[in-house]
N, C-alpha and C positions, 0 to 999 in steps of 0.2 A: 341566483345569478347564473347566466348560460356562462356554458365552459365551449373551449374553442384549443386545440392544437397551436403552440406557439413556439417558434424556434426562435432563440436569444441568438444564438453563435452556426454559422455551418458546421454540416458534418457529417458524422454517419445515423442510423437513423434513431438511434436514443437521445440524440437533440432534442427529438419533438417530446414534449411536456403539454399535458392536458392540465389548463390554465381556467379559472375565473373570468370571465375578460366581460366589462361593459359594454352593452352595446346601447346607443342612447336615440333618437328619435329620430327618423328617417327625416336628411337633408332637402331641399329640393331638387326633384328629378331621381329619386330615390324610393326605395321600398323596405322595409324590415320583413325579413324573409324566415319561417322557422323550416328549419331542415329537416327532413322526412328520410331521405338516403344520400351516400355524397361518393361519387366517383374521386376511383385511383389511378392516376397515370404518371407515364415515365416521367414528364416533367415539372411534376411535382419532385421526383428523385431529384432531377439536374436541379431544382431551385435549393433543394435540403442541401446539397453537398456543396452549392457554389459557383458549379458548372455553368448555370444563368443568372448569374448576378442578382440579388434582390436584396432593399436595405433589410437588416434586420433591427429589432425584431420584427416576423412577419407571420401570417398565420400560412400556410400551404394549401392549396385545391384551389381547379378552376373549375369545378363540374356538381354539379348536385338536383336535385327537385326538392322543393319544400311548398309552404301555405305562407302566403302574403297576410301578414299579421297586423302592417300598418302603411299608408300612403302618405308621404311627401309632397309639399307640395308642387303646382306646376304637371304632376303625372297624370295621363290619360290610359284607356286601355286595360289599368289590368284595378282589381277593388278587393278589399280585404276578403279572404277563404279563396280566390283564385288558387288552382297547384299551376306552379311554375317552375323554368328548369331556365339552368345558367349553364355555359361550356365554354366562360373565359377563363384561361390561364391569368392566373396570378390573381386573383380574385379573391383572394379567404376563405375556401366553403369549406375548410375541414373546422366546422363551426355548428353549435345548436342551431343558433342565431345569428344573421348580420345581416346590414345593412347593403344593400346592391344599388346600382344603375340600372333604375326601369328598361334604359337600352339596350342590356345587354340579356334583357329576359323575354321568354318565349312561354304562352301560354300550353299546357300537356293538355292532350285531348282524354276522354273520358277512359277511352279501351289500352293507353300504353301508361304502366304500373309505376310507383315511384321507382322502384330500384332501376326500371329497366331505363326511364327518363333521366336518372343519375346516371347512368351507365353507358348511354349513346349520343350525348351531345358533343360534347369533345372530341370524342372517338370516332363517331359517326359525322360529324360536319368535316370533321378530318379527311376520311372517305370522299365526301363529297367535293371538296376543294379537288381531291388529289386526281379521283376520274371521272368528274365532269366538269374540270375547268383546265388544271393543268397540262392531263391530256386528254382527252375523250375518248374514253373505252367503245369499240363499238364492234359488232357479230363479227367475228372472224379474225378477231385479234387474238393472241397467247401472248400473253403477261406473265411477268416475273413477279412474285410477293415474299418479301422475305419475313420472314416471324407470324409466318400464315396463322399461326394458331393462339396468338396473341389478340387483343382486346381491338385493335383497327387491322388486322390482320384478317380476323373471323369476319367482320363488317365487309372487309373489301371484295373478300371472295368470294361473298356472297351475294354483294351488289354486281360485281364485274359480271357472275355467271348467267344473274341477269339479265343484261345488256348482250349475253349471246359471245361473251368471251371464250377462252381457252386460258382454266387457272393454273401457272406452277407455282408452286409455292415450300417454301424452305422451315423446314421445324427440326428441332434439337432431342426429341426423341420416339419412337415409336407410335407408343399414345399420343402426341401431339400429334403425328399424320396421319392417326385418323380422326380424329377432331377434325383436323382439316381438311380431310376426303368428306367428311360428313357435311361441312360445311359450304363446297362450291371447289374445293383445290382439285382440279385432275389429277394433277401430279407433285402430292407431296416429296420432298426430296430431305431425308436427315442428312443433315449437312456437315455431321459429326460421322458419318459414317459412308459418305459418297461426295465426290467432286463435284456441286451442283453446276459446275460450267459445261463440266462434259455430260454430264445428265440434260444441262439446259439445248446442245448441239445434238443429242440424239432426238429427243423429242421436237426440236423441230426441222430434224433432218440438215443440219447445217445451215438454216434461213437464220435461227438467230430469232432477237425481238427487239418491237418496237421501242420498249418502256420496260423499266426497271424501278418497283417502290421497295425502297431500304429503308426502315428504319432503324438498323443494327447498328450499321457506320463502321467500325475501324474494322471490325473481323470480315465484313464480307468486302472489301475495298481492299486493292483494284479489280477484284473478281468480277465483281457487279458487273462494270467496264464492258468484261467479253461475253457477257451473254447479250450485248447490243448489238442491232447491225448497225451498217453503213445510215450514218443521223439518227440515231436512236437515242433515247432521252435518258438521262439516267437521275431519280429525283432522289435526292436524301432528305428526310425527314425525321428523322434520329440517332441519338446516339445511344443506346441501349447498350453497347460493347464500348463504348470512347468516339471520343469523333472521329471522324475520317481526317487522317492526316495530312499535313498539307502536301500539294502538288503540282509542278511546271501544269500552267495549261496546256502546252505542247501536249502533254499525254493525251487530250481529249482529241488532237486533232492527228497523231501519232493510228490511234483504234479507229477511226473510220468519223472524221467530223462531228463527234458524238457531241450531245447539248447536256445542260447540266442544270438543277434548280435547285434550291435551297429554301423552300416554301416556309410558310408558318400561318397558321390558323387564323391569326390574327388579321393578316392582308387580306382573306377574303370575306369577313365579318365585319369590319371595324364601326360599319353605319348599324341602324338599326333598321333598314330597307334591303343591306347584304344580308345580314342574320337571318331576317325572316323567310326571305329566300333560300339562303342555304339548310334552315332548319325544317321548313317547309318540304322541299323536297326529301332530306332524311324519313322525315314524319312518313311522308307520302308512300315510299320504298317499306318501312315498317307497318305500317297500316295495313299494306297489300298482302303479305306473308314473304316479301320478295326477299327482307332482310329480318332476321331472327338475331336479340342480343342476347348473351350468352352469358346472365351474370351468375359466373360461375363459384366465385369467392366474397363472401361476409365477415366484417370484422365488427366490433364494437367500434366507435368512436375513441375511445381509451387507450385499443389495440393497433392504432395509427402505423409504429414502429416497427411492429410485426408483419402486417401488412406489406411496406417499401421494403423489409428485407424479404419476405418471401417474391414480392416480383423481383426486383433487384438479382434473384437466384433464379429466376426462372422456375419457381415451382408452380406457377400460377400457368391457368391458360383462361382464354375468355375475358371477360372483365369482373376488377373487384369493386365493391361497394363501403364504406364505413357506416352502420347505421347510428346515429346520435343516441 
């Protein structure tokens, strides 16, 4: 019988119990999927602990690549031995086996590996939403990226530098900034060790910036704020430190008309004609050498708990992987 990660209760990360679980014949509109490698990300954390609500009991992951073992019926597109890769949150894949939404899966092409197709969907579609829908990165911009040397941190600044950007970018200790010089950051900034607002005002001589991507949340807020100019966007998309506490909107228009988003992966996927698009383009950026994923950390499937607590501590950089 496949075994699958299963949290009864929230909590902290020795909730998760490696389980027995049935998986029984792919529904219509469905596929049974066997998992080959399976991505780790922070919110998978927020769902363990509670911070994003999920009934329990529930299995955790929204990211992996495996081999299409069986088809449902009604599905077109993809036929048993296809490798395919999933990067919906709340999804199950900290799993041998389960069952998926044909919709919400994207065929891997021959030249990018399992680990590395577990490793950048989520993360990288992530990327994609955040600078090339939310704002459009484009030559001559300097950007802000905070947790540069984190799993959509190393994607970003390596897409942006692409697009002819200017990267700064924020990491919590030495070795991370140069991760993140190696990776696209001009200017990594430890932000345990320097004021990255006044760091952000020298480097651009006082101009400031466009766009600000956090996904720290409570530690770098209201900082974020002042490394914007005059209408400058500032997006949260994590909480990695806590959320961002709440706040008069007056403070937004207090700092200079500043705008504000509170994205999720989910809004720019939700079809299966978004996906292919947004995954498409990822593909496209990796295929080229433009973006390099960096899966830096391997755990057992078993080692689930070990895993969330070492990112959780920040010991991790790049992305992790679970192999079943």
């Amino acid at each position: 019988m496949p075994k699958a990660i299963v949290i009864e209760k929230t909590g902290d990360a020795d909730v998760m119990q490696l389980q027995d679980v049935k998986v029984g014949k792919p529904r219509k509109g469905q596929v049974t999927v066997r998992a080959t490698a399976i991505g780790v990300n922070f919110i998978d954390i927020y769902q363990r602990t509670g911070l994003y609500p999920v009934p329990t009991p529930f299995t955790p992951g929204g990211e992996l690549c495996g081999v299409v073992e069986a088809i449902g019926a009604g599905v077109t597109g993809f036929k048993v031995g296809d490798r395919v890769a999933c990067g919906t949150a709340g999804t199950g894949c900290y799993a041998e086996k389960l069952n998926l939404d044909a919709g919400i899966l994207v065929k891997v092409p021959k030249n990018i590996s399992d680990e590395v197709a577990a490793a950048m969907m989520l993360k990288g579609m992530t990327v994609q939403y955040l600078i090339r829908q939310i704002y459009k990165v484009k030559k001559g911009d300097t950007i802000l990226v905070h947790a540069a040397a984190g799993g959509v941190g190393l994607i970003l600044c390596q897409w942006a530098k692409s697009l002819g950007a200017t990267v700064i970018g924020t990491v919590s200790s030495p070795a991370k900034a140069k991760l993140a010089k190696a990776n696209g950051c001009d200017y990594p900034i430890n932000y345990t060790k320097e004021d990255f607002v006044k760091r952000v005002k020298s480097i651009t001589k006082g101009a400031m910036l466009p766009v600000v991507f956090d996904s720290i949340g409570k530690d770098t807020f209201p900082a974020s704020l002042d490394c914007l100019h005059k209408r400058g966007l500032f997006v949260t998309y994590g909480n990695a430190s806590g959320p961002v506490p709440a706040f008069p909107p007056a403070l937004l228009a207090q700092k200079g008309s500043l705008l504000m988003t509170r994205p999720t992966l989910f809004s720019f996927v939700s079809t299966p004609e978004e996906l292919k698009k947004v995954a498409g383009d990822l593909m496209k950026v990796i295929k080229s050498g433009a973006v390099k994923i960096d899966v830096a950390h391997r755990y057992a499937l078993k080692d689930a708990a070990q895993a969330h607590k070492d990112l959780a501590a920040r010991k991790t950089t790049g992305s992790i992987v679970l192999i079943p």
